[in-house]
N, C-alpha and C positions, 0 to 999 in steps of 0.2 A: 260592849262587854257581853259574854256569855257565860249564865251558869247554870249549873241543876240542882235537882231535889237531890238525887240518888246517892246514896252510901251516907252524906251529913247532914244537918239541915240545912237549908235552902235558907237563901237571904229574901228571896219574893217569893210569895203566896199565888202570883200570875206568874206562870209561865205566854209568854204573849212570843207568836211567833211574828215572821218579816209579812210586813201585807203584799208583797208580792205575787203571789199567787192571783192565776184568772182562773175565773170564775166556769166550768163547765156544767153538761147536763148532767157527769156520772157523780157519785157520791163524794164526797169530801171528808165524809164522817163516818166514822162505826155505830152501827145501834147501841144503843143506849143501857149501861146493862149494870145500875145504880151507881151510888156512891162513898160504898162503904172503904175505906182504906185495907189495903194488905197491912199486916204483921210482917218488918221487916228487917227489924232489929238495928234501924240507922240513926236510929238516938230520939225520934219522934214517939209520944205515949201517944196513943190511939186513946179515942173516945165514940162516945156516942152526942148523936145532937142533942139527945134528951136530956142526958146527962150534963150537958153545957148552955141547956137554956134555951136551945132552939126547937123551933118547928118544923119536924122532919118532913112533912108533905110540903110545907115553901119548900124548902132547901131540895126536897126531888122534882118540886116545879121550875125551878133558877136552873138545874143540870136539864132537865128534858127541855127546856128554852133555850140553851147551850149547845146541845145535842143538834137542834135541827138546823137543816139545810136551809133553812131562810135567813140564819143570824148567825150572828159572831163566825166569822167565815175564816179570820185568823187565828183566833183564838184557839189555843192547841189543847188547856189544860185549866182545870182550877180546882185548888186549894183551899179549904176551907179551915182556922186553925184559931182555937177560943179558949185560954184560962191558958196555954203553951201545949195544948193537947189538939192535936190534926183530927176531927171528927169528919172531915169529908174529902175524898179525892179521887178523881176522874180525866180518860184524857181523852177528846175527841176523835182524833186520824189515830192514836195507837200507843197500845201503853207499854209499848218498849220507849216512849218520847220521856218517859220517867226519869232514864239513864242518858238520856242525849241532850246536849248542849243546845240551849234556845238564845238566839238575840233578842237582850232586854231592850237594845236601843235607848229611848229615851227615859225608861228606868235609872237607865245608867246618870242621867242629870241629878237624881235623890242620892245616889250613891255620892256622887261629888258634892253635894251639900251635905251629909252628914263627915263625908274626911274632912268639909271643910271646921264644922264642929271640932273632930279630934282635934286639930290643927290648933284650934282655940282653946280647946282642955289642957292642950298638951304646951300652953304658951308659945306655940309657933309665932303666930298671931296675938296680937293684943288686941284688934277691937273687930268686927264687920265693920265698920266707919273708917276705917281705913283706904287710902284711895288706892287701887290698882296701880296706880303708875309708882304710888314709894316702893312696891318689889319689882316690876319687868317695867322698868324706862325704857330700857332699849327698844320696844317693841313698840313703841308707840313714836306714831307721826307730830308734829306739830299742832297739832288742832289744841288749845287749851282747855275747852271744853271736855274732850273724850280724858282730858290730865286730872279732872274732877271726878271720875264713877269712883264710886266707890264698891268696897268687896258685896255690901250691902244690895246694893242695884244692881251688880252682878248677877247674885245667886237667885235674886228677887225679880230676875227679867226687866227690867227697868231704865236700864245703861244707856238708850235710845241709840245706839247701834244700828245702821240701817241694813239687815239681814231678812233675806226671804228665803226660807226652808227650801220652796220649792225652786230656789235656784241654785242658793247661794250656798248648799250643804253639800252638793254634789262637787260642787267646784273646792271646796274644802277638802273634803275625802280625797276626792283625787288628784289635787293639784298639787304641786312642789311647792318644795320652803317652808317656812313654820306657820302653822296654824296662828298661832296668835297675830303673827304679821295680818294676815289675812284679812282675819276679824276688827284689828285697830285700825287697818287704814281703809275701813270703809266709811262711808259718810254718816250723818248724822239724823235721824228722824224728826228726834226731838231731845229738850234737852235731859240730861239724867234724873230721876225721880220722879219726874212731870206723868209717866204714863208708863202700864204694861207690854212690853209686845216680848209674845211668846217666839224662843229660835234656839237653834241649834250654836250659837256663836257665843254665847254668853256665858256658857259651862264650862270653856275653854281658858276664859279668864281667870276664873275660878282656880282651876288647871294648874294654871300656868305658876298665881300665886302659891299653890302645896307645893308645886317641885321645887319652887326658888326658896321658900323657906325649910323645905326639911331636907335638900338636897337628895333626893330620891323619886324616879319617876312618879306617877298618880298611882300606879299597877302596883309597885312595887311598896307603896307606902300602905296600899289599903289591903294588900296581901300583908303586910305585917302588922296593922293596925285594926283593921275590920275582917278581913272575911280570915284569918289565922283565930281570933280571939271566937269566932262565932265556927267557928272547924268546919270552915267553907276553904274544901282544897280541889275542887275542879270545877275552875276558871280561865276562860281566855280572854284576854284581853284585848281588842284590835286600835291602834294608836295610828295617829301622824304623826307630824314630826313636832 
């Protein structure tokens, strides 16, 4: 998913760009040249850090730590935003990135656990304890075991799914057929609830549960349910199948 500050409020405070980028000797960064926000009339009240409790020499220590060439090398931008008043903001490579679409990536995993809330508000859903397979049977293999996660272990990384980012997301993104297939018919690490393991497969479950209960894509449920009610209208959305 992608989105910005610019024109409404922004649903993330990090703008985080792709770490893609290698590493050269020329600059990667603009000097440094505070962190006071523009007046710009897109529905944010400006402050000051004084005024909100903060210590303005941290908070110009945390941007010149920001700022240089030796750290946060992705890092394109940050927002600083306390009582709903924006007292800090700066952007590394260039502050036209204010108005340009950033990939949240794995931002986008918080975003699917709070539609998975609305979903819940909204009685889509009756419990998290519910097991993934009472909405998308079809998508799952025979294993009895994987017929027990529930929405719970899901969202909570837990599912023991056996996925490894650094393979198995690549092959996701760009591989045919549906995602979910994907992700069900892989093996098992361990069993559901037992243990953590942080992936890219589990959010998809998730997923998969909002479309089947509110019969509307994930895009298209949280443009009407979260970023419409928060007057978040410049987003993209990148999906498989």
């Amino acid at each position: 998913m992608l989105a910005t500050k610019g024109g409404t409020p922004a649903l993330a405070l990090l703008a985080i760009a792709s770490a893609g980028c290698g590493l050269t000797d020329l600059p990667m960064k603009v000097e440094y040249d505070g962190y006071v926000p523009e007046l710009l009339g897109d529905g944010w009240e400006v402050s000051t850090p004084e005024a909100e409790g903060f210590d303005p020499g941290a908070l110009d220590a945390v941007y010149r730590d920001l700022f240089s060439e030796s750290g946060y090398p992705t890092v394109h931008s940050l927002l600083v935003i306390r009582h709903g008043k924006l007292v800090a903001e700066a952007y590394t490579r260039d502050p036209s990135d204010r108005e340009r679409l950033h990939h949240l990536q794995s931002a986008t995993k918080s975003v699917t656990s709070v539609l998975l809330g609305i979903a819940l508000d909204r009685g889509l859903v009756d419990s998290v304890d519910r097991r993934v397979y009472d909405f998308i049977p079809e998508h799952f293999d025979d294993d009895p075991v994987k017929r027990e996660i529930t929405l719970r272990q899901a969202v909570s990384m837990q599912t023991g799914l056996s996925f490894d980012n650094d393979v198995h997301t690549v092959e996701l993104v760009w591989g045919e057929g549906s995602s979910l297939d994907y992700v069900l018919h892989r093996g098992m690490d361990f069993s559901p609830g037992t243990d953590f393991h942080y992936n890219d497969g589990n959010p998809h479950l998730v997923s998969g549960v909002i479309q089947r209960v509110s019969g509307m894509s994930q895009e298209a449920f949280a443009r009407e349910h979260l970023f419409g009610p928060l007057g978040i209208t410049r987003v993209r959305w990148d999906r498989h199948a």
